[in-house]
C-alpha positions as CSV (number, residue, x, y, z in Angstrom):
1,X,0.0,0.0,0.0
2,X,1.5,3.5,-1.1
3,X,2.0,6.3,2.0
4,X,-0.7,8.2,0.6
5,X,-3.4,5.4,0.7
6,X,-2.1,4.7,4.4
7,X,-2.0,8.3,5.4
8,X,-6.1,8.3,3.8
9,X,-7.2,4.8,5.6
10,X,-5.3,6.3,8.8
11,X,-7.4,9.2,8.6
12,X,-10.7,7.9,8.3
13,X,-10.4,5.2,10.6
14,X,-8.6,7.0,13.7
15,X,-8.5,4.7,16.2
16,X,-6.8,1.5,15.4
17,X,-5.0,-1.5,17.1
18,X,-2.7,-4.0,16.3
19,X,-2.0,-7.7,16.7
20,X,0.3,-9.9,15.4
21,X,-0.6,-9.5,11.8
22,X,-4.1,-8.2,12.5
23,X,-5.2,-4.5,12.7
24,X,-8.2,-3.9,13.7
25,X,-9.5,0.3,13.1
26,X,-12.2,1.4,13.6
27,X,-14.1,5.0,12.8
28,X,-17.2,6.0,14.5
29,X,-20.3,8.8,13.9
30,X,-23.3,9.6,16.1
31,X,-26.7,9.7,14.6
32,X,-28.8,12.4,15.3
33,X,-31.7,11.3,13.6
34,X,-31.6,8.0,15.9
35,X,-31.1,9.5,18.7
36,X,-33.3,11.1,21.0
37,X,-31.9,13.2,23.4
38,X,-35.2,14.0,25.1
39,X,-35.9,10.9,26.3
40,X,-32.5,10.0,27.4
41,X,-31.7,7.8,24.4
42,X,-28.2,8.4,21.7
43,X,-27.1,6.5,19.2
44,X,-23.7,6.1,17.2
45,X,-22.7,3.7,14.2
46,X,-19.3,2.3,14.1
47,X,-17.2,1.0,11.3
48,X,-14.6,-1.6,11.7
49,X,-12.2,-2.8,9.2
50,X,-10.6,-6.0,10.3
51,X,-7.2,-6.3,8.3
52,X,-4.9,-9.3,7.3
53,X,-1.4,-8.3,6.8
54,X,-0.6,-11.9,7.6
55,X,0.6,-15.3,4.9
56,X,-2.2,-16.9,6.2
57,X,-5.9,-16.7,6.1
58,X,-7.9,-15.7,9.1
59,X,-11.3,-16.3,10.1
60,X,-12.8,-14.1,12.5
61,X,-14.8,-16.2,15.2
62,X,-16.3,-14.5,17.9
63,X,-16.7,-11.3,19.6
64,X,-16.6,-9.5,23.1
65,X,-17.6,-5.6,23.5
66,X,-16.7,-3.9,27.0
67,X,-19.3,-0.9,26.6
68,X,-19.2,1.9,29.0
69,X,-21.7,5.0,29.3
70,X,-21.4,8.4,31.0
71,X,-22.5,7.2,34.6
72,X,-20.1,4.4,34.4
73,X,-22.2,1.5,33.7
74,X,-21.0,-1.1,31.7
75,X,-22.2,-3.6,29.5
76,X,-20.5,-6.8,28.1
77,X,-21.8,-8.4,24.7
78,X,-20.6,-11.4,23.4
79,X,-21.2,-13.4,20.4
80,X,-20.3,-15.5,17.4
81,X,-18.9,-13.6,14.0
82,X,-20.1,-9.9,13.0
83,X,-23.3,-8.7,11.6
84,X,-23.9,-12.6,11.4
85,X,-20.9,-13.1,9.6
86,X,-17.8,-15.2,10.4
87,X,-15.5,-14.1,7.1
88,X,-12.8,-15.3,6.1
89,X,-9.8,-13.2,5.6
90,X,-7.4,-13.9,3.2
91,X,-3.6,-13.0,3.2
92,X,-3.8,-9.1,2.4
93,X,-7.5,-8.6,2.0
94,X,-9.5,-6.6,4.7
95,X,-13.4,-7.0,5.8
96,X,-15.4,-4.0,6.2
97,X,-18.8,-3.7,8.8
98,X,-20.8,-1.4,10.6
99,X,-23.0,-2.0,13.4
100,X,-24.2,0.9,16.4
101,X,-24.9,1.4,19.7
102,X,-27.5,3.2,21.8
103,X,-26.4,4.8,25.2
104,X,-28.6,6.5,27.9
105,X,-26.0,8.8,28.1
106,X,-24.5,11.6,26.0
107,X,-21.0,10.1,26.5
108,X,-19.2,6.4,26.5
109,X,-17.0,4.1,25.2
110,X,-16.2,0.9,23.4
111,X,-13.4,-1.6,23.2
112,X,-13.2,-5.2,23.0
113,X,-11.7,-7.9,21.4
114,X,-12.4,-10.9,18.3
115,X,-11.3,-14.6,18.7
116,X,-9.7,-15.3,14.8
117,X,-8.6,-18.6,13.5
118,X,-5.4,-18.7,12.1
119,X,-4.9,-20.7,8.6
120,X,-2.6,-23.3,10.8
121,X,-5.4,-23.9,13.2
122,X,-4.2,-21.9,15.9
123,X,-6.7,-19.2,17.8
124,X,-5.2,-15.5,18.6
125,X,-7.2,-13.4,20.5
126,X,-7.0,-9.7,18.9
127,X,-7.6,-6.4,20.3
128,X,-10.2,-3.8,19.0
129,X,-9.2,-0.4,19.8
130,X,-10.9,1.8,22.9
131,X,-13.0,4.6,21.1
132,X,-15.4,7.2,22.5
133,X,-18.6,7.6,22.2
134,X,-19.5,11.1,22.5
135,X,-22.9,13.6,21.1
136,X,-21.8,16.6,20.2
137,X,-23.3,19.2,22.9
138,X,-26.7,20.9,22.0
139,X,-27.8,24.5,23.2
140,X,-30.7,24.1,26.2
């Protein structure tokens, strides 16, 4: 991949972790025509790009979200694949999804983690990055 396309992808997905040869970034938006401040209810969609820089495939397994809202609360989900998915990555290919979460709070976060199977058989659990969740702040 040239700079420029990294310096672009970097930029649009700004939070973004690494492991082994996984990256996992992620870029998120709130929705202000899902949310509804009034009744104590915001919403954000996140996109994830899961990314093989690997020689082997990887398939991505499972998933476990550590959510946190603005009074501290949090909230674990767990589950197999994405968006009912459980792709297959090949060596130097990427998979793209977006999913969202609703908060009774203004403010949170997200972070987690996906169990991948490695082409050789082996599992590696791989880090999703910590990102905020945050409305932007509305006149009274």
């Amino acid at each position: 991949m040239s700079d420029l396309a990294r310096t672009m992808i970097d930029s649009l997905f700004p939070f973004a972790a690494t492991t082994g040869p996984i990256t996992v970034r992620v870029a998120v938006s709130y929705l202000p025509e899902q949310s509804h401040p009034a009744l104590g209810r915001w919403f954000w969609a996140y996109h994830v790009r899961v990314e093989n820089d690997g020689a082997v495939a990887a398939q991505l397994i499972s998933r476990h979200w550590r959510i946190s809202d603005g009074r501290g609360q949090v909230s674990e989900v767990e589950g197999e694949g994405v968006v009912g998915e459980q792709p297959l990555i090949a060596p130097g290919a990427s998979f793209d999804y977006v999913s969202g979460c609703p908060l009774s709070t203004p403010e949170g976060s997200m972070v987690g983690s996906y169990m991948m199977e490695m082409g050789d058989g082996s599992q590696m659990l791989v880090a999703i990055p910590q990102f905020p969740l945050v409305a932007p702040a509305t006149a009274s």
